[in-house]
C-alpha positions in Angstrom: 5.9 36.5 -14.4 6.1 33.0 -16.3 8.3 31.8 -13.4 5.6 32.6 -10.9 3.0 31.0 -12.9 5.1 27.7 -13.6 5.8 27.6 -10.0 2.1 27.6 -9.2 1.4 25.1 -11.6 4.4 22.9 -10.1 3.0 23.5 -6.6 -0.7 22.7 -7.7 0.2 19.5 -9.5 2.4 18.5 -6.4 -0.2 18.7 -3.9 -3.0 16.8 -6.1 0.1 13.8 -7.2 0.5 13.4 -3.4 -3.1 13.5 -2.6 -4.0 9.9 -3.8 -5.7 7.7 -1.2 -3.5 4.5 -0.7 -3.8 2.2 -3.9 -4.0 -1.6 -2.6 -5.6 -3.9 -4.6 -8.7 -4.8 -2.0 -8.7 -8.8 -3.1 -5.2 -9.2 -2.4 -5.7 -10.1 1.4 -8.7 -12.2 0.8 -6.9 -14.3 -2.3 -3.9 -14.6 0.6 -6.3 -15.9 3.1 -7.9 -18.2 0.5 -4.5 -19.5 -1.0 -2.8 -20.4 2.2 -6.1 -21.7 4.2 -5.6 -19.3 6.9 -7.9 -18.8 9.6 -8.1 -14.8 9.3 -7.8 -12.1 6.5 -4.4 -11.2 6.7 -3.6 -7.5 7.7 -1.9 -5.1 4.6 0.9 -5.2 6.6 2.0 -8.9 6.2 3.7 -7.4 2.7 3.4 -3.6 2.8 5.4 -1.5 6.2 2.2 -0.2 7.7 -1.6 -0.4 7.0 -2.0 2.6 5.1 -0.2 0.4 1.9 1.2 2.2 -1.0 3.0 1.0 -3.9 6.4 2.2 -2.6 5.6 0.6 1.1 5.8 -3.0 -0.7 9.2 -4.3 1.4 8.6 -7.1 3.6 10.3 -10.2 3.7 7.5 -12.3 2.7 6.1 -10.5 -0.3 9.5 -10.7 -1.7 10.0 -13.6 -1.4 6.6 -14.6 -3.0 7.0 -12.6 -5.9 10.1 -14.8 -6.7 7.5 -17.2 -7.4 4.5 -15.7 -9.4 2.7 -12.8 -10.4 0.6 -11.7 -7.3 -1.9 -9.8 -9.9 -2.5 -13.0 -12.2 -2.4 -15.7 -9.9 -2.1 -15.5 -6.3 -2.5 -19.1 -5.8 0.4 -20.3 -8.1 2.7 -17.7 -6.8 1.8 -19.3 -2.6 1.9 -23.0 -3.7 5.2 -22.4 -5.5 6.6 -21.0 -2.6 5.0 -23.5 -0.2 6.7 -25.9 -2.6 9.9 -24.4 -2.0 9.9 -24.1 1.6 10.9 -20.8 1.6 11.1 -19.0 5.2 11.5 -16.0 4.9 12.2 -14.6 8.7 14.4 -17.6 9.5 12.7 -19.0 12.2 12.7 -22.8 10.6 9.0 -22.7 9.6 7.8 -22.2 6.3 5.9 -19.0 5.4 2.6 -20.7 4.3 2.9 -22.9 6.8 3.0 -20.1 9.4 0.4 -18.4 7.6 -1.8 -21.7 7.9 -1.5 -21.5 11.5 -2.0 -17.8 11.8 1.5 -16.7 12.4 3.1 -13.4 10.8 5.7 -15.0 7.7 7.6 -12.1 8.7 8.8 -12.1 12.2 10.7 -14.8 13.7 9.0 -13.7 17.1 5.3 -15.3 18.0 3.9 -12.7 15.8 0.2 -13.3 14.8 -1.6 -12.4 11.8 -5.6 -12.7 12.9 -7.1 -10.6 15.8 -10.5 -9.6 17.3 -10.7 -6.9 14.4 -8.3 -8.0 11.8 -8.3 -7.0 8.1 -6.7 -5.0 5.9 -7.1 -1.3 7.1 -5.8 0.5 4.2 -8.9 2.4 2.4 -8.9 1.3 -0.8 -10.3 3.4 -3.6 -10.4 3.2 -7.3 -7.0 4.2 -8.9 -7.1 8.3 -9.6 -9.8 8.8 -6.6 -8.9 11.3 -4.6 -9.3 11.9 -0.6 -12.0 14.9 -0.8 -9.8 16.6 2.3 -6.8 16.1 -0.1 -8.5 17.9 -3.1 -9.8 20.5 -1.1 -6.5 21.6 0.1 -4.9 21.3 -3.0 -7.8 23.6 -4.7 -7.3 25.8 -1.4 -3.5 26.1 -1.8 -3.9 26.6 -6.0 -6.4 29.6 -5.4 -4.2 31.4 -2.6 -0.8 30.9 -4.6 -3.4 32.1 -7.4 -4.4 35.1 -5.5 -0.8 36.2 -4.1 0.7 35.6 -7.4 -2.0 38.5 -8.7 -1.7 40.9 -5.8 2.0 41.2 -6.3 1.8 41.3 -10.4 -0.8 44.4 -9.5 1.5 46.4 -7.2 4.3 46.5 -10.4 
């Protein structure tokens, strides 16, 4: 009986740990813009591998190479004039990263990749750390009372 219980309890905290909304910081994209003079927002994924952001989606060239160079949460503008200092190009194509964000050109691809477009922004949805997507809670709560529910239907039958 305490095995079912744990496992409901293992279940229920599963589905509300993966229910977090993705946690960007919602400055960082405007700070980037402002630090490198570029003529758009940029879009999340100019550091993160998609849109939807995430800490663990954090990969691309450019962001690691900026961190090498300052604390993105302290001081964006340190961190980009360090690296513009440096020269640092991160795809390899023989322009510098702020220098390609200057002109509106992804850091990131040595292709003619462009940061700014009719709509562009970040389109992660950025909540308050601990928020949770109200579709995400409900199904969690949902799953929790029907694990709940089986759980006591087959301890009955004993």
């Amino acid at each position: 009986m305490q095995a079912k219980i744990f496992c409901a309890i293992a279940v229920t905290l599963t589905a509300l740990s993966s229910a977090k909304s993705a946690l960007a910081l919602p400055e960082f994209p405007e700070k980037l813009q402002e630090a490198t003079n570029a003529p758009c927002i940029p879009q999340c994924n100019i550091c993160h591998r998609d849109d939807n952001g995430g800490g663990g989606t954090i990969d691309k060239p450019f962001v690691k190479s900026l961190r090498e160079y300052g604390e993105l949460e302290h001081d964006m503008k340190a961190a980009i004039d360090a690296l513009a200092q440096a020269g640092v190009d991160s795809d390899g194509d023989g322009t510098p990263d702020v220098t390609e964000i200057k002109n509106g050109d992804d850091p990131n691809s040595s292709l003619d990749a462009k940061l700014c477009f009719p709509d562009g922004g970040c389109g992660a949805r950025v909540e308050p750390a601990g928020t949770l997507d109200g579709y995400a809670g409900a199904a969690a709560l949902f799953t929790t009372l029907v694990l709940g529910r089986s759980f006591r239907r087959k301890s009955r039958r004993r």
